[in-house]
N, C-alpha and C positions, 0 to 999 in steps of 0.2 A: 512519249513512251507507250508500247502497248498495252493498255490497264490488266492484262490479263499476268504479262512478264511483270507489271508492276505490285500486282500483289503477292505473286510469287516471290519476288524479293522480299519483300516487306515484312512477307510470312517466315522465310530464314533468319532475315532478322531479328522476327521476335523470337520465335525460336532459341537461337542463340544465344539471345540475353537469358533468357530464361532457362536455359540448361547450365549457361553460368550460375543463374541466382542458386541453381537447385545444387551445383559445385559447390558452391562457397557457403551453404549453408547446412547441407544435410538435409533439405525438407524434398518431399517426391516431387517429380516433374511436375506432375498434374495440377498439383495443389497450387506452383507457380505460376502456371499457365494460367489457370482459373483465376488469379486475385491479379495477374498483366490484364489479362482479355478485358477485363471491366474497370480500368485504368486506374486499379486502386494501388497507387504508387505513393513513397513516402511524402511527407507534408512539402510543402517546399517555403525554403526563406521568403519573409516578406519584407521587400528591397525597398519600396514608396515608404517617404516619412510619413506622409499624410494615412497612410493604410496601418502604421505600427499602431496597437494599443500603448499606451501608460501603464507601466506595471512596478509595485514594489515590495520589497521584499523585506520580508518579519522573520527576523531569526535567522541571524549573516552566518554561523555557522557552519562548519565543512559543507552539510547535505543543501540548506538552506542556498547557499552560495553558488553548489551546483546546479540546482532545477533551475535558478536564476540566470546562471550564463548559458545553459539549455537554451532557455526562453530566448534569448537574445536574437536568434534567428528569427522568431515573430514580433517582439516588442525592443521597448525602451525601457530600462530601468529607471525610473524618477526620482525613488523615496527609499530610504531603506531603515532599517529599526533596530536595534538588538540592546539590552541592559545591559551590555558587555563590551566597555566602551574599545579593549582592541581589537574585538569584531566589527563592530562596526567601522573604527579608523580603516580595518580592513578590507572592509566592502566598498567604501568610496573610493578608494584606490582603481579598487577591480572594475570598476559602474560607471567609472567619469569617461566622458567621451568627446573630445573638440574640445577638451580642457575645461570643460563641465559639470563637477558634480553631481552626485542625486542630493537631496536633501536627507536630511540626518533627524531620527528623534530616536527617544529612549522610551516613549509611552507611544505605543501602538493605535489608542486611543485619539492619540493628537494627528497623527499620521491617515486614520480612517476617513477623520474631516479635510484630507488636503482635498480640492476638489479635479486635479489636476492628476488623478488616480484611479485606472479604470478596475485593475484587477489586482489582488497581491497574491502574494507566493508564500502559503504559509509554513517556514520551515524551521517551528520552534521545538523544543521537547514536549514529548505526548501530552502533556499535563496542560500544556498551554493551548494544543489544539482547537478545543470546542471552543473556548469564550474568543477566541482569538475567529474563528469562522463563523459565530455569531455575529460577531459585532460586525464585521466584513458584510455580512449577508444583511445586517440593518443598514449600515451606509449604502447600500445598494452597489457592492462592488464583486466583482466576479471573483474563483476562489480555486486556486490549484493547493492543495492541503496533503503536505505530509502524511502519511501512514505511522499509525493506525490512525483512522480518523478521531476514533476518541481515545477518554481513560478509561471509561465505562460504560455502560449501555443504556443507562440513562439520559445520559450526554448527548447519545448519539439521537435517539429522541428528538431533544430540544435544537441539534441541529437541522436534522430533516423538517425540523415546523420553519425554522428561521429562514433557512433556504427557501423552501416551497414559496412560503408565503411574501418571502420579497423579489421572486422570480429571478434569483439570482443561476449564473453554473457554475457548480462544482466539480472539480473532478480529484477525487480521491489518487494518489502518488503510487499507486497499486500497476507500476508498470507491465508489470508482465501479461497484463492484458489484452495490449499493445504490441506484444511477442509473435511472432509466428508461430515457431514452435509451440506454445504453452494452445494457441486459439485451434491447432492441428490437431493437438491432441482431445480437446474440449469436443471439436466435431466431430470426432471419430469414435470419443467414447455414448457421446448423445445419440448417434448414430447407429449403435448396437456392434461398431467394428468388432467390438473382442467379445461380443455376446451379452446375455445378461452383467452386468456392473455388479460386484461382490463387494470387493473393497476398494477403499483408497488407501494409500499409504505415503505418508510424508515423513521425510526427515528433516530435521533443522539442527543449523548446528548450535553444539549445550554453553550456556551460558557462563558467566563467569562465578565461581564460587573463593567468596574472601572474607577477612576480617581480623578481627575488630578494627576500626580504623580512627588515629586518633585525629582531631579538632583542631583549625588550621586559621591563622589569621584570613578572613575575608579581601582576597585580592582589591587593591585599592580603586581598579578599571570595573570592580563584578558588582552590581545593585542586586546581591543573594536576597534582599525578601521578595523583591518584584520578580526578580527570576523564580524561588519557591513558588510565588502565586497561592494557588489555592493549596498546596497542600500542606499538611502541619508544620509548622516552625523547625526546624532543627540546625544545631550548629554547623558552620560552613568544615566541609570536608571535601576534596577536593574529589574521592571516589563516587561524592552525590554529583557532579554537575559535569556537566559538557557532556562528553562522550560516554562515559559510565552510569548515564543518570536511569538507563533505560535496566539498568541490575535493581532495581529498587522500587518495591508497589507504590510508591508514596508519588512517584513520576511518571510510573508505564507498568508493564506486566514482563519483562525477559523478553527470553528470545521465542515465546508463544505468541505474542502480540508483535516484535521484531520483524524477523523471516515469517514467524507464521501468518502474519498479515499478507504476506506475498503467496506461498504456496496453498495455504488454506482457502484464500482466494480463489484459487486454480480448481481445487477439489471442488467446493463451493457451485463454480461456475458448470464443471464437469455435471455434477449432483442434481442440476435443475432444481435443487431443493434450497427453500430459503433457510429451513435450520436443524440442527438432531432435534432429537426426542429424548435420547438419554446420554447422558454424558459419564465417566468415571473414568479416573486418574490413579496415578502410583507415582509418587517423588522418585528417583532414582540416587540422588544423594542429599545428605541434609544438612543445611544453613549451620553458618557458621554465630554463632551470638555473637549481635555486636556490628556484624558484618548484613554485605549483600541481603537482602531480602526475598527477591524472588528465587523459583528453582530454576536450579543451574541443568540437571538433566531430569529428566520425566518420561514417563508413558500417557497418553490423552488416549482414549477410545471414545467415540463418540457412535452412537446406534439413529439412523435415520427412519422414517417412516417405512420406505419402502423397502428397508432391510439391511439397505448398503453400509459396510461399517466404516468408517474414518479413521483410521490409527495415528496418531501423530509421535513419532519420539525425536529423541534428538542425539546426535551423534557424539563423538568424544573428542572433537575437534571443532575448536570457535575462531576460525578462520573467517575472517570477514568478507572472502568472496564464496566460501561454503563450497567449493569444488573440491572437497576432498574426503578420503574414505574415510569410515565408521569400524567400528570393530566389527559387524555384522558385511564388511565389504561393501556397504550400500554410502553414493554419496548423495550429498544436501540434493532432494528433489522430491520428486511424486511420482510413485508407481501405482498405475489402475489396473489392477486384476479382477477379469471377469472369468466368463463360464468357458470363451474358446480363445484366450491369450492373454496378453499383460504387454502394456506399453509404459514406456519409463522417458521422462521428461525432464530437464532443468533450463538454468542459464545456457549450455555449451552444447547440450543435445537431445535428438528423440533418437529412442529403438524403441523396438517392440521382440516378442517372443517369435515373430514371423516377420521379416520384412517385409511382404505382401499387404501388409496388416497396415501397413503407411504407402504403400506401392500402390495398391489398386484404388482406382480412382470412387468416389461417393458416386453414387445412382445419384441421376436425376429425379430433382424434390426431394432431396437431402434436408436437412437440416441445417443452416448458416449460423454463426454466431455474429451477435455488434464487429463488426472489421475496422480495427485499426490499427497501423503499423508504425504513429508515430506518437506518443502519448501526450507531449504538450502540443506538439502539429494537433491532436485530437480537440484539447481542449482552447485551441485559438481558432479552431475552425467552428469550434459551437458558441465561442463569445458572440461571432456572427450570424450564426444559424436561430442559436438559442434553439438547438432540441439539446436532450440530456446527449454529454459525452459518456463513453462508454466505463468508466468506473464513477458514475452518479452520483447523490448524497447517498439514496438508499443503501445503493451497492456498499457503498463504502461502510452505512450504518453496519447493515447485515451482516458482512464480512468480517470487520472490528467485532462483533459482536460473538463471533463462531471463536473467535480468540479469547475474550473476556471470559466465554462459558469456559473453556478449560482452563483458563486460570483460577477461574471460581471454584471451580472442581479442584485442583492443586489446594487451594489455599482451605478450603475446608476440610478435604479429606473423605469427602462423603461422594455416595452414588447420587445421581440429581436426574430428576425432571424436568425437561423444559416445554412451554405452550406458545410457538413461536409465534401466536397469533395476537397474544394479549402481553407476550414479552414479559411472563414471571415464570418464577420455578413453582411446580406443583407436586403435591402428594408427599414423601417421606421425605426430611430434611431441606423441606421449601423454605420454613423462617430463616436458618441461619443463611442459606445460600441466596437469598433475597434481601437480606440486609448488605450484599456486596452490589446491587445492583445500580447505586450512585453512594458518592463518597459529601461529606460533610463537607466543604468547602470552606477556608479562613476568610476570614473579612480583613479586607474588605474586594477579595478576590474571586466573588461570587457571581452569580448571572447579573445582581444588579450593578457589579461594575463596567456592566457592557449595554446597560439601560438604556 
């Protein structure tokens, strides 16, 4: 064929696919063009037994269970954990393959030593995250960890040493990184598309508000004090665990540290900036005694260095895929308003205040952000590489940590200061908002039990 007719086709062809991607997604031509041309295409299954990693999975659980049959396009499940013997009966079910089991344990611990385990999936409740990717990180085994990454910022700390220093990757479950959409928007606003950057504004949807709730015989399948772990003792109640465990500071922070693990991320990454400088809050409705712990709706304002403010609130609908209005007509996402437009972003869509404002393509020696389109494809392609995946330990720390600060701020009720360089609060009402900054851990469910 004549090379010259042959690239002519070739070039329709891409083309075409590409003006499909850019159909079926809402994203500009250009932008598809730009991440085909340099063959950054999704991750792709890895079919060779010999090429699968060993992976298992801690905390079989609804989410647990899903990044795990995810993963199954790059791995093998081996091993899987949970205190919760009919999740676990339930993962072996879901995991066996050629009429093969994975292996069963209840202590995570026992499971870290198998040696036959290259990475695990950690998809326990918040509480259990750090010591849980600790220990991962001392066995020397690679580490895909649930969001948020910690309970605290302390946590997050002692993670990024444990990591670092055993050379292990992690990558934080902070998908949307791995978005088009959300990385579109990221380089556009880094960019100066909509001019100087004013604000951010997120919505999340409001949490749950309930109570008193009475005390309930301990399911005879649930081991309630290994599942509590580190945090204080209390009776089994069925609104503390599973799926509701994340209403309660004793286990997570609401849905600040929930969804806002996800979009606050987004701002975050938008921001260039590792953290505010001033934070202040307002409850919007209030706790029930007896009941729920964390706040169900709030305001978070957060003040940056460089001026940009953060709004975070949360909408009147806790809809667990967050697609829907607010009394304010705004749904679950993030809008960046700058000095000449505003682009608005979620799960389902980008506009902006100009079409153009996503139409027209970046000058050359633009700005690029980490590119990845497939988030565990991301993190099986750097078990190989060993460079950091694109949601890090750090990232993950920092991020977690923009979450923490406005619950800190919720939970005191005070205006705060923060020094994102030495990681305390400073100046008016630093003691009290610095005693949230790690929590007391039960024994014997402490760092040393991951020694």
């Amino acid at each position: 064929m004549n090379p010259t007719k042959s690239f002519q086709v070739s070039r329709r062809s891409f083309l075409r696919r590409c003006s499909a991607i850019a159909a079926s997604t809402g994203l500009p031509l250009w932008f598809v063009e730009r991440q085909t041309a340099l063959g950054q295409e999704p991750a792709q299954t890895i079919t060779s037994p010999n090429a699968r990693p060993r992976i298992a999975l801690i905390g079989c659980g609804s989410m647990g269970t899903g990044d795990a049959k995810d993963a199954l396009r790059f791995a093998d499940v081996v091993a899987i954990c949970d205190v919760d013997k009919n999740h676990l009966e339930r993962a072996s079910v879901d995991f066996s393959k050629d009429g093969k089991s994975p292996a069963k344990f209840s202590d995570f611990r026992r499971l870290l030593a198998h040696p036959g385990v290259d990475a695990i999936i950690n998809g326990t409740p918040d509480h259990w995250h750090s010591l849980i990717n600790i220990g991962a990180a001392k066995a020397k085994k690679d580490i895909y960890s649930e969001k948020p990454l910690t309970l605290t910022i302390d946590e997050g700390k002692q993670v990024v040493k444990a990591v670092r220093e055993n050379k292990v990757i992690l990558q934080t479950g902070t998908q949307q990184r791995s978005s088009q959409r959300f990385r579109l928007a990221c380089e556009l606003v880094r960019n100066g598309r909509i001019g100087k950057l004013k604000e951010v504004n997120v919505w999340l949807p409001a949490g749950l508000r309930g109570g008193p709730f009475p005390s309930a015989p301990v399911p005879a399948e649930l081991d309630w004090d290994f599942w509590q772990g580190q945090a204080p003792f209390a009776e089994y109640r069925p609104e503390r665990c599973h799926i509701k465990f994340r209403n309660w500071y004793d286990y997570s922070g609401g849905t600040m540290t929930d969804w806002g693990a996800h979009h606050m991320d987004i701002g975050y990454w938008a921001i260039g900036l590792v953290a505010p400088v001033h934070i202040e809050s307002k409850p919007l409705a209030t706790l029930v005694p007896g009941g729920y712990t964390t706040n169900s709706e709030y305001e978070v304002k957060f003040t940056y260095a460089n001026g940009v403010v953060f709004n975070v609130r949360t909408t009147i609908d806790d809809s667990p895929f967050g697609e829907t209005i607010n009394k304010d007509g705004q749904r679950n996402g993030i809008r960046f308003e700058g000095t000449d437009g505003w682009i608005w972003v979620n799960r389902g869509e980008i506009t902006a205040s100009d079409r153009e404002l996503l139409t027209k393509p970046l000058p050359d020696g633009a700005e690029h952000l980490y590119f990845s389109n497939d988030h565990k494809g991301n993190f099986f392609e750097c078990m190989q590489t060993r460079k950091d995946p694109i949601c890090d330990v750090e990232i993950g720390h920092r991020s977690a940590s923009v979450c923490h600060l406005g619950a800190i701020s919720l939970r005191t009720g005070k205006k705060l200061q923060w020094d994102s360089e030495d990681q305390i609060f400073t100046g008016e009402n630093a003691a009290e908002a610095n005693a949230h900054l790690a929590r007391e851990m039960r024994k014997p469910y402490d760092y040393d039990f991951v020694s």
